[in-house]
C-alpha positions in Angstrom: 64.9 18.2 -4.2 63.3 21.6 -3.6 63.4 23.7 -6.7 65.7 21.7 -8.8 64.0 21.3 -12.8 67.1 18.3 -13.3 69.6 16.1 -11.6 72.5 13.9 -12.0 70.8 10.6 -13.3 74.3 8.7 -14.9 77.5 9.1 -15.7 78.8 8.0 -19.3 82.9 8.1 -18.9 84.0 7.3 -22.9 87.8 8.1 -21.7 89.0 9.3 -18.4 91.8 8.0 -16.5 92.1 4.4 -16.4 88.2 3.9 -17.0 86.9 4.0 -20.8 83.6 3.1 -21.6 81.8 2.7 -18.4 78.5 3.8 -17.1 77.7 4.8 -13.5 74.5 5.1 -12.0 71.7 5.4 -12.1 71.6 8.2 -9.6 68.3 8.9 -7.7 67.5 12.7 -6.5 67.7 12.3 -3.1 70.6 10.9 -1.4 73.4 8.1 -3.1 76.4 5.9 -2.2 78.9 5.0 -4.5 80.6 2.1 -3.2 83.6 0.1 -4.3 86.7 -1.0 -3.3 90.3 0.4 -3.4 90.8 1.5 -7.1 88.0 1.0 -8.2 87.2 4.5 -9.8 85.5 6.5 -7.2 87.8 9.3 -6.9 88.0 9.0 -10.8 84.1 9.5 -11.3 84.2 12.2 -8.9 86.7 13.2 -10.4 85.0 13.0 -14.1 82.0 14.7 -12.6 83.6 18.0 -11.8 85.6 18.1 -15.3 82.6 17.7 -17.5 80.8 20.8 -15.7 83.8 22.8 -15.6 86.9 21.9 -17.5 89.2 19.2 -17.4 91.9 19.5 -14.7 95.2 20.6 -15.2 98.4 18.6 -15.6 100.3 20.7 -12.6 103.4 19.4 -11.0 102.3 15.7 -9.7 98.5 16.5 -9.4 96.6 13.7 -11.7 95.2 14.9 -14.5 93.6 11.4 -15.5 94.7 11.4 -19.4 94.1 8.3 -20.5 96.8 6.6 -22.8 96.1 6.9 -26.8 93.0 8.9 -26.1 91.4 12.3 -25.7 89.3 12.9 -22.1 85.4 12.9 -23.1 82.0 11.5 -21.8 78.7 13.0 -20.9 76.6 13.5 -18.0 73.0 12.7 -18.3 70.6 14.9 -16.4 66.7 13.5 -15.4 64.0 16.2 -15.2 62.4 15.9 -11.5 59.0 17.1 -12.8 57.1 14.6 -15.4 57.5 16.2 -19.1 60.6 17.9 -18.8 63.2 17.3 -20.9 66.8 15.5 -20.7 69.9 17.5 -20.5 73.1 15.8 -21.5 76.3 17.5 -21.1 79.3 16.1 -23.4 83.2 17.5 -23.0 86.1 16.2 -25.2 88.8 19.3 -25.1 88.3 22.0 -22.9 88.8 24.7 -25.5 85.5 23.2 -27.3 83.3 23.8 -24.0 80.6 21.4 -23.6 78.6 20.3 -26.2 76.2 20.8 -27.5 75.4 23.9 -25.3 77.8 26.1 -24.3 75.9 27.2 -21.7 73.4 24.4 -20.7 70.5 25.5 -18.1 71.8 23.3 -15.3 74.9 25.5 -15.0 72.8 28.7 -14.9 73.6 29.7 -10.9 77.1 28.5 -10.2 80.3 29.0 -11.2 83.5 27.0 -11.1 85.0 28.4 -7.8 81.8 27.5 -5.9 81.2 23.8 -7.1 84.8 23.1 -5.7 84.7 25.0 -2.6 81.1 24.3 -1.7 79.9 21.3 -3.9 82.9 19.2 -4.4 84.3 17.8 -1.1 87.1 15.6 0.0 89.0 14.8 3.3 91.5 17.5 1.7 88.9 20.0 1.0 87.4 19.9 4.3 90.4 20.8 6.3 89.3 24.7 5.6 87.4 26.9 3.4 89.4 29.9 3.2 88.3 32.9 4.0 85.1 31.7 5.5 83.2 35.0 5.6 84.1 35.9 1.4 82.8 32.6 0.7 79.7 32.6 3.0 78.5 35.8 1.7 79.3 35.0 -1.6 77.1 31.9 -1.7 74.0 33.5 0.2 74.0 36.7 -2.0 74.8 34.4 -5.6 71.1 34.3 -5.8 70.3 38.3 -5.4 69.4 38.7 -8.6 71.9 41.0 -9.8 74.4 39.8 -13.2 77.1 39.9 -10.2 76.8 39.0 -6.8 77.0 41.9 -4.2 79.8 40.7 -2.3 81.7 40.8 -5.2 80.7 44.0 -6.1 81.5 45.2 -3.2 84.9 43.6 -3.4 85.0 45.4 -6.5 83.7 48.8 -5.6 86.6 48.7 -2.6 89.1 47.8 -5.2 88.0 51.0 -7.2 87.9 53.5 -4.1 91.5 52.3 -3.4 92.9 53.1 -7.0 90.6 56.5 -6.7 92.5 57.6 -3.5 95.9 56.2 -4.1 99.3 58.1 -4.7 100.7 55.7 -6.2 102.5 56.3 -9.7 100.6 53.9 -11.4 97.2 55.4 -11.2 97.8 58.8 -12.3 93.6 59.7 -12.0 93.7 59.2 -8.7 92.5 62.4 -6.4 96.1 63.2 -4.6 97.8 62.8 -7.7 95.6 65.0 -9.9 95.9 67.7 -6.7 99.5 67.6 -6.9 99.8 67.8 -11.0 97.4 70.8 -10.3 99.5 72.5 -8.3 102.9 71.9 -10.0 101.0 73.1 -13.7 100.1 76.5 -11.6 103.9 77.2 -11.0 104.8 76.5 -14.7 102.7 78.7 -15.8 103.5 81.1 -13.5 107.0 80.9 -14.5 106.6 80.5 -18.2 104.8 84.1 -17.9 107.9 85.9 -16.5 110.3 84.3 -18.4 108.2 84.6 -22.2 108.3 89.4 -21.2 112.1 88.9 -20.2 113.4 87.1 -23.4 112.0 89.0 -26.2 114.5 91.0 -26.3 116.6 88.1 -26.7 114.5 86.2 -29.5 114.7 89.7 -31.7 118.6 89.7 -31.6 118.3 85.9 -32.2 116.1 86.2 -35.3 118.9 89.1 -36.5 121.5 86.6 -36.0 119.6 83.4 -37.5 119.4 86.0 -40.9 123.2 86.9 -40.8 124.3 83.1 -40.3 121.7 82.1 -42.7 124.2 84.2 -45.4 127.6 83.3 -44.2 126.2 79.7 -44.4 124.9 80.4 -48.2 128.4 82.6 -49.2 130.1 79.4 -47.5 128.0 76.7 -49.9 128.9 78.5 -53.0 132.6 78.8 -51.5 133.1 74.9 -50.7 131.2 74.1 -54.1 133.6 76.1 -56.3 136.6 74.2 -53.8 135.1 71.4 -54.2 134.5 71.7 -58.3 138.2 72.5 -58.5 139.7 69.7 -56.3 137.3 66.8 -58.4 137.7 67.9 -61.8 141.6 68.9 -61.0 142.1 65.4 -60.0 140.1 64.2 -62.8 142.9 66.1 -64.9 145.7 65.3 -63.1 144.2 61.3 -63.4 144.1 61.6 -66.9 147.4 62.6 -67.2 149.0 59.8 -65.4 146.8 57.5 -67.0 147.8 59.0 -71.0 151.1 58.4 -69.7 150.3 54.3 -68.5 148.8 53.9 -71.9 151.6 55.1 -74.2 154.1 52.9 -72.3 151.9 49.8 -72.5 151.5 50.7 -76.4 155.4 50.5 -76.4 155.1 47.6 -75.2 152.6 45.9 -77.4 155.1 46.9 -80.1 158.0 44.7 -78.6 155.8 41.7 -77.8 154.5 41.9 -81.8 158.0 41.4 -82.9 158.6 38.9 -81.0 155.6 37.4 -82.1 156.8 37.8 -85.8 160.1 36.3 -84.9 158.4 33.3 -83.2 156.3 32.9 -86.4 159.6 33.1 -88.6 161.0 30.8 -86.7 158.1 28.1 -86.9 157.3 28.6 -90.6 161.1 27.4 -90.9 159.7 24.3 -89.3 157.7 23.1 -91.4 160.0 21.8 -94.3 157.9 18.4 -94.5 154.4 17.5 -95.7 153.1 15.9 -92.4 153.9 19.0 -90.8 151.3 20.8 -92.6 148.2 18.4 -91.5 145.4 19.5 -90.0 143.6 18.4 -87.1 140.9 16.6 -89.1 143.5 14.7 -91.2 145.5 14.2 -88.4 142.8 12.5 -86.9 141.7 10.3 -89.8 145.5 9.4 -90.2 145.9 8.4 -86.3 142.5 5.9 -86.7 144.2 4.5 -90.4 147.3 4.2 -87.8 145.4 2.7 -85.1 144.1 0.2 -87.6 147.3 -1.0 -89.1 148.4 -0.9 -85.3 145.3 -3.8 -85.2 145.9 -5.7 -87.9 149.4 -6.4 -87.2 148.9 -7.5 -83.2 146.3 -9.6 -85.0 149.0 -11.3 -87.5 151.7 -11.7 -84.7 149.5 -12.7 -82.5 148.3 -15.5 -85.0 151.7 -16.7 -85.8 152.6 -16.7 -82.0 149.8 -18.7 -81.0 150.6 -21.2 -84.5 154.3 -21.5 -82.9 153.0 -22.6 -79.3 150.5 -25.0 -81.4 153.8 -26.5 -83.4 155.6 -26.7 -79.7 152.9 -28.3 -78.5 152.6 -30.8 -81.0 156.0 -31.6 -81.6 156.4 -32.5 -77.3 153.6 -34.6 -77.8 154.8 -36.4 -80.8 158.7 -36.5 -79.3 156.7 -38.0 -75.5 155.2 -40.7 -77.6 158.4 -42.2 -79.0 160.5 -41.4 -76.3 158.6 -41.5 -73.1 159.7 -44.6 -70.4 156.0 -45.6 -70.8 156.3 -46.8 -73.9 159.2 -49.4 -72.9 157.3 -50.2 -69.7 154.5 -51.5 -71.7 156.4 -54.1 -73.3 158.1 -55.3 -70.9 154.5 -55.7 -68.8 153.2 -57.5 -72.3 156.0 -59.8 -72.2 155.5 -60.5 -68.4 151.9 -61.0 -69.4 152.6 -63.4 -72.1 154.5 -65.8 -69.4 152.1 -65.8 -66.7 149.4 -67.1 -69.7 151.8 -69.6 -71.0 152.8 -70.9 -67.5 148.9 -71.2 -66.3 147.8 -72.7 -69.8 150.5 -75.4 -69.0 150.4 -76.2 -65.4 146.2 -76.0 -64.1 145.3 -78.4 -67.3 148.3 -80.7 -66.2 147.0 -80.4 -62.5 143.3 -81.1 -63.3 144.2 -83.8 -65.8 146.2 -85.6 -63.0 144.0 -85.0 -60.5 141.4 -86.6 -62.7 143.3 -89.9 -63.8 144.2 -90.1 -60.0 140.1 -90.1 -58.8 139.2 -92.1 -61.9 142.2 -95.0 -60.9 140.5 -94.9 -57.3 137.3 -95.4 -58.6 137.5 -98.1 -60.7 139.4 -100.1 -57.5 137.2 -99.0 -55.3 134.5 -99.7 -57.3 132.8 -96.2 -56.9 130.6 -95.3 -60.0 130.7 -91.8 -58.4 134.2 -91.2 -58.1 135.0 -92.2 -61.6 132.8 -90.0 -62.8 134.3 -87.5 -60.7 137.5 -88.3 -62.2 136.5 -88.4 -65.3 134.9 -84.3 -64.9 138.0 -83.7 -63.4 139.7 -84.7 -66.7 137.3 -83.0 -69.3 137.9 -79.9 -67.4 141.4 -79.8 -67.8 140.6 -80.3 -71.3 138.8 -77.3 -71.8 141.2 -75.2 -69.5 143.9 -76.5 -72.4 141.4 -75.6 -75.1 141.0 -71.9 -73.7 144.7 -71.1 -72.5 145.3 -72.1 -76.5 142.9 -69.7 -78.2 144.3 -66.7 -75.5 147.8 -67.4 -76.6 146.9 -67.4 -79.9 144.5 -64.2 -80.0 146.7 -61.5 -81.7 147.9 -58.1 -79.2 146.3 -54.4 -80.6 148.3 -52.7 -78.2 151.2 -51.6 -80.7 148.7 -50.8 -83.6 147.2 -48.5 -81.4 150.7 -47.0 -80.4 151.7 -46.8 -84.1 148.5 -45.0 -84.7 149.0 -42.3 -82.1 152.4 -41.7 -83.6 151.3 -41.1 -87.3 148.4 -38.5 -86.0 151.0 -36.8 -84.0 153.6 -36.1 -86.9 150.4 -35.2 -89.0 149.7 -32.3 -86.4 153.3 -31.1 -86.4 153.3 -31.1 -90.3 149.8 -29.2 -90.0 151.3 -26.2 -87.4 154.2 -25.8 -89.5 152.4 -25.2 -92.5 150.2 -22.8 -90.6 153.2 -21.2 -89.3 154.5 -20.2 -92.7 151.3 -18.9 -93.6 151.5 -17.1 -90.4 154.9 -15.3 -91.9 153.9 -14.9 -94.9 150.6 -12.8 -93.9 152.5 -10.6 -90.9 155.1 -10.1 -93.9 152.6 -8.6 -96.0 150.9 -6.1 -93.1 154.6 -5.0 -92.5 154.6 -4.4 -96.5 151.6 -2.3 -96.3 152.0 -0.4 -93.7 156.0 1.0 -94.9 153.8 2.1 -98.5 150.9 3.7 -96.5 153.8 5.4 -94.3 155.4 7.0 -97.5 152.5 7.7 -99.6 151.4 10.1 -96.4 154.9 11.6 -96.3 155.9 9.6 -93.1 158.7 8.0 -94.6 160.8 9.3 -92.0 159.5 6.4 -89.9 160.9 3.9 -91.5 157.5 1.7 -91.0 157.5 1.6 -87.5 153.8 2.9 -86.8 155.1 3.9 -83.3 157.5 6.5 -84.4 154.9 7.5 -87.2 152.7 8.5 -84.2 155.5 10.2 -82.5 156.2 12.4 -86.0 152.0 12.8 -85.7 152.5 14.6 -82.1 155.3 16.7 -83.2 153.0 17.9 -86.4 150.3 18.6 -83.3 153.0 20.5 -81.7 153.7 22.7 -84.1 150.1 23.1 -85.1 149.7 24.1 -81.1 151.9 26.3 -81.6 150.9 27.9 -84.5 147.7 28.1 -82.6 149.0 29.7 -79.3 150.6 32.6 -81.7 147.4 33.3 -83.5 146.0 33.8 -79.9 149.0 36.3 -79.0 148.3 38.1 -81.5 144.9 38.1 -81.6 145.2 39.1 -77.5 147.4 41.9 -78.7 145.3 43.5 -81.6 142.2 43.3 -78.7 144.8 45.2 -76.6 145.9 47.8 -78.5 142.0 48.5 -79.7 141.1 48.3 -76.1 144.4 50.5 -75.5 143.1 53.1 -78.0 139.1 53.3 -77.1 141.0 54.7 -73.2 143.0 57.2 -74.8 139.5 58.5 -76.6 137.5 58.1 -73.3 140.2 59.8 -71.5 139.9 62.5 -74.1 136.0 62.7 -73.3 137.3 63.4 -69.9 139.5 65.9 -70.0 136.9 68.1 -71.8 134.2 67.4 -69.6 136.8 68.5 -66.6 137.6 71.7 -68.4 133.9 72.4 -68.9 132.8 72.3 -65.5 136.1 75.0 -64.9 135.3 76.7 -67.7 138.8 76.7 -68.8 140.6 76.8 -72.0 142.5 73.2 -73.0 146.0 74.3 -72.6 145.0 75.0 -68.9 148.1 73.9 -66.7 147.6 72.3 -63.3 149.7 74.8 -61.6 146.9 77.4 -62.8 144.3 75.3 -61.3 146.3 74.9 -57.9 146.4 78.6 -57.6 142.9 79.0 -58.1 142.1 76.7 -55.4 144.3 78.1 -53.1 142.3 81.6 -53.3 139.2 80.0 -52.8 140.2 78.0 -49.8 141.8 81.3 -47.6 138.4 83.2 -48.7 136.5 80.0 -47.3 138.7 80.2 -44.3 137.7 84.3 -43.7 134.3 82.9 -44.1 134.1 80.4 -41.5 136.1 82.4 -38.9 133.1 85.3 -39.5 130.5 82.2 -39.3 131.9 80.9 -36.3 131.6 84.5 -34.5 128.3 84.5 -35.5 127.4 81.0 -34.5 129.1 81.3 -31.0 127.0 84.3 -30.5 123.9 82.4 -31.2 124.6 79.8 -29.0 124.8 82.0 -26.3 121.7 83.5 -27.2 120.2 80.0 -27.9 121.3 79.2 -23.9 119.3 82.0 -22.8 116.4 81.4 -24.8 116.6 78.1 -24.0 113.4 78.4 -21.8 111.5 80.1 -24.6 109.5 76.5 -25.1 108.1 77.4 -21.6 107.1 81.3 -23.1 105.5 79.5 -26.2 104.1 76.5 -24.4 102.3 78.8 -22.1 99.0 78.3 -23.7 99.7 74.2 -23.6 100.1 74.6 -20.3 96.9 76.4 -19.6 95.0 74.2 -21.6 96.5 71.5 -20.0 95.7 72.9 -16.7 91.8 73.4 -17.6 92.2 69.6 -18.6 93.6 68.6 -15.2 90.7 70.6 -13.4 88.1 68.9 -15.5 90.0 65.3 -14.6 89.3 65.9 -11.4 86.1 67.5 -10.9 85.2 64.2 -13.1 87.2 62.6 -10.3 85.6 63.7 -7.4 82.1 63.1 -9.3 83.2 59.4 -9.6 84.0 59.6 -5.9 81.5 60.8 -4.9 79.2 57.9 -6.4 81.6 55.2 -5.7 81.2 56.1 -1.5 77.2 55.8 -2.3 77.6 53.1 -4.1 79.5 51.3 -1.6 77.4 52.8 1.4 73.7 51.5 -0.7 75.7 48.1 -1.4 77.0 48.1 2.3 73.4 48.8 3.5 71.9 45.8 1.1 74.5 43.1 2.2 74.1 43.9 6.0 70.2 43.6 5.2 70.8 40.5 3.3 73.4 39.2 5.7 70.9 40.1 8.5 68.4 38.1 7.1 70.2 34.8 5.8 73.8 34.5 7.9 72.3 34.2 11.5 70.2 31.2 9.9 73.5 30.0 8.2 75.2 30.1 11.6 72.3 28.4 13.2 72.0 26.0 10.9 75.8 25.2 11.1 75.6 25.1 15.2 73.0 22.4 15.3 74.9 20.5 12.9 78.2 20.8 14.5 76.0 20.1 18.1 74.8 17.3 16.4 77.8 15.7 14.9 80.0 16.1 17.7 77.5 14.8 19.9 76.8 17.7 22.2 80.9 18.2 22.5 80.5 21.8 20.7 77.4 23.3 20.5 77.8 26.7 18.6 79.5 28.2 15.8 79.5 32.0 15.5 81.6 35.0 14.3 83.4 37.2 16.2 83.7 41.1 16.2 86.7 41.2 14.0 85.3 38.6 11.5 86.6 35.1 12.9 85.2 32.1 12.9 85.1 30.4 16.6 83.5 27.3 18.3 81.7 26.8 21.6 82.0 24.3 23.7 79.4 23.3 25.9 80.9 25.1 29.1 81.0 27.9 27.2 84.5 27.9 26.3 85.5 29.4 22.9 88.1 28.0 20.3 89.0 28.9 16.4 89.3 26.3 14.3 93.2 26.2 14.2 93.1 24.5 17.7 90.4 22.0 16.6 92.1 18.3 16.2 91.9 17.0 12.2 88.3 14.9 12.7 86.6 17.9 14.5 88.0 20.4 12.4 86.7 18.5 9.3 83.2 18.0 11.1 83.4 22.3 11.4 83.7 22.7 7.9 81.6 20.2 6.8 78.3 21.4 9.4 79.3 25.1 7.8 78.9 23.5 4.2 75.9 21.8 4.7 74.3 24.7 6.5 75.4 27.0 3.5 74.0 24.4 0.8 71.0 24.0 3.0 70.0 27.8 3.3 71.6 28.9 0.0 68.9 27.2 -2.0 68.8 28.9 -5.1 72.5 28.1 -5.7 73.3 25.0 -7.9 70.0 23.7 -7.6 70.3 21.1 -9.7 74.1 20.1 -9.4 75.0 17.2 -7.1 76.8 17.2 -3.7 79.7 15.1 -3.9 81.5 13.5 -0.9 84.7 11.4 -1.4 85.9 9.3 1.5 84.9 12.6 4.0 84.3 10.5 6.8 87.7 8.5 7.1 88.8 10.8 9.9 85.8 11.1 12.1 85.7 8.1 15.2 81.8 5.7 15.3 79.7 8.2 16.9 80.8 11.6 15.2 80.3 9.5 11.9 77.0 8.7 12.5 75.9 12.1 13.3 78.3 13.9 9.9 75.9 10.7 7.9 72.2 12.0 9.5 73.6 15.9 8.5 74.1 14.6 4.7 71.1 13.0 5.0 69.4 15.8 5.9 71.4 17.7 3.2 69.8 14.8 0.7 66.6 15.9 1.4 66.7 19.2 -0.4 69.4 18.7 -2.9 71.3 15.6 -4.7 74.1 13.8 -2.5 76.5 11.3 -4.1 79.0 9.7 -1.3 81.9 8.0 -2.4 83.1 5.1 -0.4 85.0 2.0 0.1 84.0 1.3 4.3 81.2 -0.7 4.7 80.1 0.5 8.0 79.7 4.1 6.1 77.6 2.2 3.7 75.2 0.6 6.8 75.0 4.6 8.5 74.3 6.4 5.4 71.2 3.5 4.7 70.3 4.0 8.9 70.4 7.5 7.8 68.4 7.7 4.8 66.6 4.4 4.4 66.2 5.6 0.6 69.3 5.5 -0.1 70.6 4.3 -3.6 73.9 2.8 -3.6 76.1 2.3 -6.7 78.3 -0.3 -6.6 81.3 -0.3 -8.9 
């Protein structure tokens, strides 16, 4: 790598696309293969490559912008220095608004730009199917290294952009020479005509300023006119409202009167009411007497409700004591006992009888039979009978608890009943004595009229809460009428305050009528009417005169105009001055460029024709320009052909001899960023490949190459190619 201080040693991808945390490389100076299959990450490291140096790519329509999921983009490239000593560049990007870190600017970056790494540096089977406009981009790249802060084709670019604004007539560069000339010359004829017209209207602005004096006093006479009008009108209706309203207040005063005797009557009538002491309460007695009420109320539910519950108890009792002696299950029981009684005295008799005879019967056998056995078998059988006899006795004679029991059930029963009775009484006796109570407490608070019942004593408590209600609601009448008739009388005094304000501003006695007032304003209004008629002469007149001096502006603008007119001249004499420079400019820049051109393009061109010769395998065998600028091919019979008639592979193998030859003579551009080359062979047949792999690797000699590829016979040329090849595999 000639002139290079760094390049591309790895490839740290943190998060990009589908690959996080991975490390490609290392990368050698000279030439390098990337190689893995489909998927892999090729294009993604490419990819990766070319977003760390100059920005992320954009998410635009379906164009991959390889965000990876949960995760911002970021990684670093890692640059080697070729010289022993130097030291390491690493270039980090997370967010493209943060640049890269931790220079902005890092050194390696220092002679290319963004548009040049993807046109030149950056190459796919895409990218190679043109390059534009080939002559921009040629001169571009051989004059990036000139020098200058900007390179001279673009300043030419620049400097033509600037002489076509300069000599436009268009509206939207108003500095331009034709349109200054033609502002120039339409300024000359206004002031020309703003001359004239300033010596034939002073007679016009004299009369005008005679006039302006005249209408300035009709307009004053009229002010003090329409202000006395006015005056009269406002404090005439302030009158004439005061009136009325004296008049709205007396008969609402009248009125007052009539609803305060029916208030008296109302009052008359409810002091009548109240004949009896309960009617008198007040609301805090009332209360307490409703609670002593509620109380009472209480204790009474509590004593009925005790002597109803003690006449269920006695009902309940009572049925049980009547179920005991009269219930079927009583005679049931005895007849069963009886039954019972049989059965024993029927077994008792027959099983001994059986067992005893049963007994002599074995014991008879075995004494004739001789059988020790059997008559001991007989004689069992007849002890057992004797027992059963024994046992059925002391059953039948065992005595029967049954009734004792029964008897016993009875007596508690008619104890109980006795019991609720006696309870029920007291029952009475107690509810008796609430009843008692509560008729005294009724009389001693002067509710005798209810006769003890607490529920009509509450019903004489609401009608004593009526009529305090009422008593209450008539205190607010006339309460609501007193606030009235105060309220009533502070109007008629502020009305008062009124009418001698009004009769200040006139300056007229009180006993002023409105009749007086009317005439008054009537005089006023026909001496405003003579007024306007004389101001509307006038003002007619000076509209005709404000017509024709209309174009006074021009008369008084006429020094503007001159001024302006100096500054137009001045705008373009500095016009023509910047003219005049910018042809120089572009003649020197022309001159330079054409030198520069002279010296590197032909070698460009060559360069590019041995390639092309070489790729294609003798097939074409010259690139060149044409008079006009174009871009052909020869062939080797001479024949000539631009690039749009070229077939896909050969057109690719144009465009890729044309980059290489512009890498390869443009040396001082991007010296120390890589080539890269993803999958650029895929369209070109055995032999042309061969020959596009021998012009990288002569490309590899004097600058970095990575190849990205997934073919294994582009693997075996590149390494026939270069034998010092480093290959990557992924």
């Amino acid at each position: 790598m000639q002139g290079a201080s760094h390049y591309l040693q790895s490839a740290q991808i943190e998060h990009f696309g589908s690959m996080n945390g991975r490390i490609v490389g290392p990368f050698s100076p000279g030439m390098n293969v990337v190689f893995g299959l489909n998927e892999s990450g090729k294009t993604t490291t490419a990819a990766f490559v070319g977003g760390v140096l100059f920005g992320w790519p954009d998410a635009r329509g379906t164009r991959n912008a390889y965000r990876p999921i949960g995760a911002e983009r970021s990684g670093t490239l890692v640059f080697a220095p070729t010289q022993e000593g130097g030291e390491e560049v690493r270039c980090t990007r997370v967010r493209n608004a943060e640049g890269i870190k931790p220079d902005p600017n890092p050194a390696v970056l220092s002679d290319i730009d963004r548009d040049t790494f993807r046109t030149i540096f950056s190459l796919d089977s895409d990218e190679l199917r043109g390059m534009g406009r080939t002559t921009d981009v040629t001169a571009r790249l051989l004059t990036a290294g000139s020098g200058t802060e900007v390179p001279p084709a673009q300043a030419l670019s620049r400097l033509d952009e600037k002489l076509g604004e300069t000599l436009s007539h268009g509206a939207s560069f108003p500095d331009s020479v034709p349109n200054l000339q033609q502002r120039m010359d339409e300024i000359r004829d206004e002031v020309d005509a703003a001359a004239v017209t300033a010596a034939e209207l002073a007679h016009e602005d004299r009369e005008y300023a005679q006039l302006k004096a005249q209408r300035t006093q009709l307009a004053d006479s009229l002010a003090r006119l329409n202000e006395q009008i006015r005056t009269i009108s406002t404090e005439r209706e302030k009158l004439a409202s005061v009136a009325e309203r004296r008049g709205q207040l007396e008969g609402d005063l009248a009125k007052i009167d009539e609803q305060e005797d029916d208030l008296r009557a109302d009052r008359s009538a409810l002091d009548a009411r109240r004949t009896k002491r309960y009617l008198e309460l007040d609301a805090v007695e009332e209360r307490t007497l409703r609670e002593t009420i509620e109380d009472l109320e209480d204790e009474r539910r509590q004593r009925e409700h005790g002597l109803s519950m003690a006449q269920q108890d006695l009902l309940s009792s009572e049925a049980t004591r009547d179920a005991l002696r009269e219930s079927d299950e009583t005679g049931e029981m005895h007849e069963g006992k009886v039954r019972k009684r049989a059965i024993q005295w029927m077994l008792s008799a027959s099983l001994p009888l059986v067992f005893a005879a049963l007994g002599a019967f074995v014991f008879v056998r075995g004494r004739s039979i001789g059988s020790l056995s059997v008559t001991a078998l007989g004689v069992l059988f007849v002890l057992v009978a004797v027992g059963m006899a024994c046992a059925a006795l002391v059953m039948l004679l065992r005595p029967d608890k049954t009734e004792e029991h029964l008897r016993d059930q009875l007596a508690e029963a008619e104890l109980v009943v006795q019991k609720d009775r006696k309870k029920i009484e007291a029952c009475e006796q107690a509810l008796e004595k609430t009843t008692r109570r509560i008729g005294e407490f009724l009389e001693e608070q002067g509710l005798e009229a209810a006769r003890g019942s607490l529920r009509r004593a509450r019903a004489l408590l609401d009608e004593a809460g009526d009529v305090r209600a009422e008593a209450t609601v008539l205190d607010q009448r006339a309460q609501a009428l007193a606030a009235q008739r105060a309220q009533i009388r502070k109007s008629v005094k502020h009305m008062e305050r009124e009418r001698d304000a009004a009769l200040s501003a006139l300056k007229e006695q009180p006993d002023v009528t409105l009749e007086v007032l009317d005439e008054r304003l009537e005089l006023r209004t026909r001496q405003r009417d003579d007024q306007m008629r004389a101001s509307e002469r006038v003002n007619e007149r000076c509209g005709e005169l404000g017509q024709i001096l209309a174009s006074a502006r021009y008369a008084k603008d006429l020094d503007e105009l001159k001024l302006a007119q100096a500054q137009l001249k001045s705008r373009y004499n500095d016009t023509i001055e910047d003219l005049s420079r910018l042809l120089l400019a572009k003649r020197l820049l022309e001159a330079a460029i054409a030198a520069w051109e002279g010296k590197s393009q032909p070698a460009v061109y060559r360069e590019a024709s041995e390639l092309f010769d070489d790729m294609t395998d003798g097939a074409w065998v010259q690139v060149r320009l044409t008079a006009a600028g174009g871009l052909v091919v020869v062939d080797e019979e001479g024949r000539t052909r631009s690039p749009e008639l070229l077939s896909l592979g050969t057109c690719q193998q144009l465009y890729l001899a044309l980059r290489i030859a512009l890498l390869l003579t443009a040396d001082n551009v991007g010296r120390c960023i890589p080539v890269l080359a993803d999958d650029i062979l895929v369209n070109f047949d055995a032999v042309r490949r061969a020959g596009a792999a021998r012009a990288l690797a002569t490309l590899a000699q004097r600058r970095q190459v990575i190849i990205f590829t997934c073919h294994e016979e582009v693997l075996e040329l590149v390494e026939m190619a270069d034998p010092a090849t480093n290959v990557v595999r992924l």
